[in-house]
Structures are given as structure tokens and as C-alpha cells.
C-alpha positions in Angstrom: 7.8 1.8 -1.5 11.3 2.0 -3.1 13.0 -1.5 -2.6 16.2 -1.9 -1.5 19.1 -4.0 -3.0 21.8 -4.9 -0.4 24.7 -5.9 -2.0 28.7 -5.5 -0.7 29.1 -1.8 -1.2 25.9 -1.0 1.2 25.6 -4.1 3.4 26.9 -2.8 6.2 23.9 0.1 6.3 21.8 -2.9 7.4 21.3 -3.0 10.9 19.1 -5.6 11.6 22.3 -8.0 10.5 24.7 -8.4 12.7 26.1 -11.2 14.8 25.2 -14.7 13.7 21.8 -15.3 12.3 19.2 -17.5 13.8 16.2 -18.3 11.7 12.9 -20.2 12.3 10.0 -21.8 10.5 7.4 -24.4 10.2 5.8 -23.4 6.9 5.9 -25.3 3.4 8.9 -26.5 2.4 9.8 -23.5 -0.7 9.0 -21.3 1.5 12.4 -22.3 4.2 14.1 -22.9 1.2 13.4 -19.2 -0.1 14.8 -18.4 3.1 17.7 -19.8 3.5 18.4 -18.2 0.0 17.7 -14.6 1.1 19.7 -14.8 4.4 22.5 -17.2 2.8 23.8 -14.1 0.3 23.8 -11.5 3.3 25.7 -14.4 5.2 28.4 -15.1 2.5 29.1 -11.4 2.3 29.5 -10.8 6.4 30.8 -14.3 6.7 28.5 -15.2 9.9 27.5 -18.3 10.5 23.4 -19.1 10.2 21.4 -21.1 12.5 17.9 -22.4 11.1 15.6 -24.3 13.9 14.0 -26.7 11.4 10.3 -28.0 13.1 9.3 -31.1 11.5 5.6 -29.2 10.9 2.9 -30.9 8.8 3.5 -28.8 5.8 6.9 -30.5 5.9 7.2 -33.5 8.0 11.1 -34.1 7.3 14.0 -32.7 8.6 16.6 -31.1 6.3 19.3 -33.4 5.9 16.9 -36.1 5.4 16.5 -33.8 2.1 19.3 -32.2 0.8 23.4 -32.5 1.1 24.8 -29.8 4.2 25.2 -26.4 3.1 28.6 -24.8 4.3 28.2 -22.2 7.1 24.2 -23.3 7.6 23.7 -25.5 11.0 20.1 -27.0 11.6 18.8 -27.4 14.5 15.6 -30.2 14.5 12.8 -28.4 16.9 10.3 -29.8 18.0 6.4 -28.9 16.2 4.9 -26.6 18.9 7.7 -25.4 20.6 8.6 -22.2 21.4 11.7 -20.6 20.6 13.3 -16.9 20.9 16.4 -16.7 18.2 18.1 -13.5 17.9 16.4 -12.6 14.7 13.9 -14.8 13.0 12.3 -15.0 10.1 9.1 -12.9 11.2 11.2 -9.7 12.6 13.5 -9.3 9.6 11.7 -10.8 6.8 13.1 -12.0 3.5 16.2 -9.7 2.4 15.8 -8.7 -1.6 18.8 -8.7 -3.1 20.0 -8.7 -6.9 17.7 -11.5 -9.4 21.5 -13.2 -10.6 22.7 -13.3 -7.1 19.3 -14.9 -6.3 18.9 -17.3 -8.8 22.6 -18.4 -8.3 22.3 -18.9 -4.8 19.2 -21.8 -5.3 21.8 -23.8 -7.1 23.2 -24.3 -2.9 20.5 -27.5 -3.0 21.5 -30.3 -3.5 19.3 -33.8 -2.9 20.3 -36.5 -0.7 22.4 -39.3 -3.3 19.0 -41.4 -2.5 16.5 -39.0 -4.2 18.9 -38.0 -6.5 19.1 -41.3 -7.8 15.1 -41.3 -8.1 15.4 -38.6 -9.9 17.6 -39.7 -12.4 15.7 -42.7 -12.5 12.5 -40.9 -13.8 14.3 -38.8 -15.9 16.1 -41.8 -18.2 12.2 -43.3 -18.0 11.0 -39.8 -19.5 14.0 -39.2 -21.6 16.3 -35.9 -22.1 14.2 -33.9 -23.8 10.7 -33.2 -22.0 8.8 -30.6 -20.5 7.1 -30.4 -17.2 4.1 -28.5 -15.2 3.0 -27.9 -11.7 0.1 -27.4 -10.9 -1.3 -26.5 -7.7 -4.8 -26.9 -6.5 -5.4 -27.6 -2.9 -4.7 -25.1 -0.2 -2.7 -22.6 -2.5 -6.5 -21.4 -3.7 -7.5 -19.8 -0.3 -4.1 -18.0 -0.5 -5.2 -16.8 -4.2 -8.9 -16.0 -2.8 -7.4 -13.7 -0.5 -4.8 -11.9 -2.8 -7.3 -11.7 -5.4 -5.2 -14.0 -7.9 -6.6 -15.1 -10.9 -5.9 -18.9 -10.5 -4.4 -20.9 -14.3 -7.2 -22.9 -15.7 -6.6 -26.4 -16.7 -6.3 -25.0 -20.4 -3.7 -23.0 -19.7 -1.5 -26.1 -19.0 -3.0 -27.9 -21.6 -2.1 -25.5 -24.3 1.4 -25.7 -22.6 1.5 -29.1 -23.5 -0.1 -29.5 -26.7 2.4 -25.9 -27.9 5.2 -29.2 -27.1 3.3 -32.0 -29.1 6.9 -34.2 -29.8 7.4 -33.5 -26.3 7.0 -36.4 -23.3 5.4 -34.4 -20.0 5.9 -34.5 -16.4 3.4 -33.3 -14.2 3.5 -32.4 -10.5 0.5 -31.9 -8.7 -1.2 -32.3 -5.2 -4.6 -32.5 -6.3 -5.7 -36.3 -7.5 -8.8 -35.3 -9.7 -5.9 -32.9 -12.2 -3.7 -35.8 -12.1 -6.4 -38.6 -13.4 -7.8 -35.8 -16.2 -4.2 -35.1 -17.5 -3.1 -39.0 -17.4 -6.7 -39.8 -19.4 -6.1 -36.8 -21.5 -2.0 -37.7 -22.3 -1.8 -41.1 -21.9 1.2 -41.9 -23.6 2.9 -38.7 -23.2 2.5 -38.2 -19.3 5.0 -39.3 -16.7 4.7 -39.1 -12.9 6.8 -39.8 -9.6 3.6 -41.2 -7.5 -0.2 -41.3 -7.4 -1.4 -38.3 -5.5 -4.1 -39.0 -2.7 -5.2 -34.9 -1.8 -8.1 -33.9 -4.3 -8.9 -30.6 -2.0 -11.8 -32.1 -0.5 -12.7 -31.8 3.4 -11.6 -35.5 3.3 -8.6 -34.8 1.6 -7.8 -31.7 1.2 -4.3 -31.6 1.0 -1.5 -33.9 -1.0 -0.8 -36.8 1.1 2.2 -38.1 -0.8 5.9 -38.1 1.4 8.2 -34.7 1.5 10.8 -37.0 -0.2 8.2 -37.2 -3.4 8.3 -34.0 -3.4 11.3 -33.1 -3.5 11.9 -35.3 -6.3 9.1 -33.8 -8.7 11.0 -30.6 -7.8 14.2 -31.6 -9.3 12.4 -33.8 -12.4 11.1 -30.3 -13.1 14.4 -28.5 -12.6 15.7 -30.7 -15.5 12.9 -30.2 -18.0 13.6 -28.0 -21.2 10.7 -26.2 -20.7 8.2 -25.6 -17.7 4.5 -24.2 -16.6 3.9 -24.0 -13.3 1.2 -21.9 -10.8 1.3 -18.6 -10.0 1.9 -17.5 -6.2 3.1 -21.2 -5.4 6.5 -21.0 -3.9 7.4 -24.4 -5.6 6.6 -23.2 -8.6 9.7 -20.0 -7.8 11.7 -22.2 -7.2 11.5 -24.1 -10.0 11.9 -21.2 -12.0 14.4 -19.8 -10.0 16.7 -22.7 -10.2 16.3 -23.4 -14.1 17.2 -19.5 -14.1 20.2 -19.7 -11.6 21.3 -22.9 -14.2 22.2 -20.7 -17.1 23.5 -17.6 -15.5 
């Protein structure tokens, strides 16, 4: 399948956008924020206002301005988990717009923490210092995701030659699985820095990370400003990390 790149000379071939744009979701956090990126170009170019209904979900139990500063010409709407709602074209029907990797990469620079987990995260970063690197590494429910794509999950190695490829280098690691975060601590004691102690180990007791939305979006950012970074394949936080540092230097 050939894909498509809409961009202003062909934008207007696109049906499926016009009038204002209504989106919904109650997935993961990256994942709403990957698409408000993909509707937020097509919106800039047709100037048309976007709606998102914003469910406070249990894969992100915050709403968005507890988060992140507004974003100009994006309204949210808090809806309530379990409710039902009909916008004019959601997420599901239209799916995520691709569009040109620059434009893309740009356009994940429109997030911008809260001052109050900004200044967390410039906290951790003058504990860690200016020059570090950072990892995330996903190990909970992200593996039945890889099981069913047939994705060859990154061993623990893999991160650890990361690391040891850095050896003047202080780390910062974001993870939602306890057991990773105890090896790496024991195995980089003094190099190793971390927002908060992680409670998910992927157990059926504990199966996912427990810690707060707000955590995590400051691990995000902590990693956004590392010179160098790892992260795990098919996880949407670990895009938009990359996406970000990307969008930084273009």
C-alpha cells in the first residue's frame, strides 16, 4: 500500500477533513499525544479548530491540562470513563494522518509540561547533571502487544551495552517494571538516577506500573533532555521520545 503524504498542495483532496475536528480516546497517554500531533498539522494548514474529549481512563488517569500548558486551537473536553460519545470524526474512523517526518517531529515540540513538573524536571536534571544519557524500558503490558505483532522484545543486554558504550556517562532510566529497575540500580549504583520507585513488576498482582501520570510525564521529559537515548521498540513513549529529541534539532 502506497502511503500518502498530505501536505498544503494536496490537502484539500482529503475528504474525510472538513469542518472542525472532534477526536476521542481513552488509551495510553503517547498514544493521544501521537494524535493530537497527526490531526494538529492537518488543522494548522485548514485552520479548523480541534476538539479532543479527554476520558480520565486507567491507562491515563489525568486530564490534559493537569499535564501540559494549552495548545492554541486545541479545546479539551474532560469525558467521563465509560461514556459514550458520537464526535463527527474520531480517532477510530479516520485514523492517524501520515504526513512529512520534519513536519512531524516539529509538531511534538507543541508539549509543553505544566511549570510544576517542569520544575521536577529540572530538578532531576541539575541532580543528574548536563551531560547524561537515558533508557526506557518497557516490560509490562507492552509484551502481549509484541507477542501478537511477533516483535522481538530488547533484552536487558541490549540496554546494558547502551550504557556501558557511555561509561563517563551518569544514566537515567525509565521503566514500569520494578524487578528491571532493582537489577539496573544494583548493577549501576553510582551512575543510575531515577524520578520514583516503580511498584508494577508484570505480575498478576502487579502487572502494570503503579506510579502517578505526572511521574510519567516527567521521566518523559528527563529523557527528552538526555544526549543520548535507548528506548523499546513498539512503545509509543519510547516515539515520542525520539520524536521530540528529533523535532529539537530540525
Amino acid at each position: 500500500m502506497t502511503k500518502t503524504t498530505w501536505t498544503p498542495e494536496n490537502i484539500e483532496q482529503n475528504p474525510s477533513f472538513s469542518g472542525d475536528v472532534r477526536l476521542y480516546s481513552h488509551s495510553g497517554l503517547c498514544n493521544r499525544l501521537r494524535l493530537i500531533v497527526a490531526y494538529k498539522h492537518l488543522s494548522d494548514i485548514k485552520n479548523k479548530q480541534i476538539e479532543f474529549f479527554w476520558v480520565k481512563s486507567p491507562q491515563c488517569n489525568s486530564l490534559f491540562e493537569d499535564l501540559f500548558q494549552p495548545i492554541p486551537n486545541i479545546n479539551f473536553t474532560d469525558l467521563k470513563y465509560g461514556a459514550r460519545v458520537r464526535p463527527k470524526q474520531t480517532a477510530t474512523k479516520l485514523g492517524l494522518f501520515p504526513h512529512d517526518e520534519k513536519i512531524k517531529n516539529k509538531n511534538h515540540l507543541i508539549f509543553k509540561p505544566v511549570h510544576s513538573i517542569m520544575n521536577e524536571v529540572k530538578e532531576a536534571q541539575k541532580t543528574i547533571g548536563d551531560d547524561y544519557i537515558s533508557c526506557h524500558i518497557r516490560r509490562t503490558d507492552i509484551i502481549t502487544i509484541q507477542k501478537k505483532y511477533n516483535i522481538e522484545p530488547p533484552s536487558d543486554q541490549d540496554f546494558i551495552d547502551f550504557i556501558e558504550s557511555h561509561p563517563d556517562k551518569k544514566v537515567f532510566l525509565a521503566t514500569d517494571n520494578r524487578t528491571t529497575q532493582e537489577k539496573f540500580i544494583k548493577m549501576f549504583p553510582k551512575r543510575l538516577a531515577y524520578a520514583c520507585v516503580v511498584q508494577g513488576d508484570g505480575s498478576k498482582r502487579h502487572p502494570k506500573r503503579t506510579t502517578s501520570i505526572q511521574d510519567a510525564v516527567k521521566d518523559l521529559f528527563v529523557c527528552i533532555g538526555s544526549t543520548d537515548f535507548i528506548g523499546t521498540p513498539s512503545s509509543s513513549y519510547s516515539t515520542f521520545i525520539e520524536n521530540y529529541k528529533k523535532g529539537q534539532h530540525e
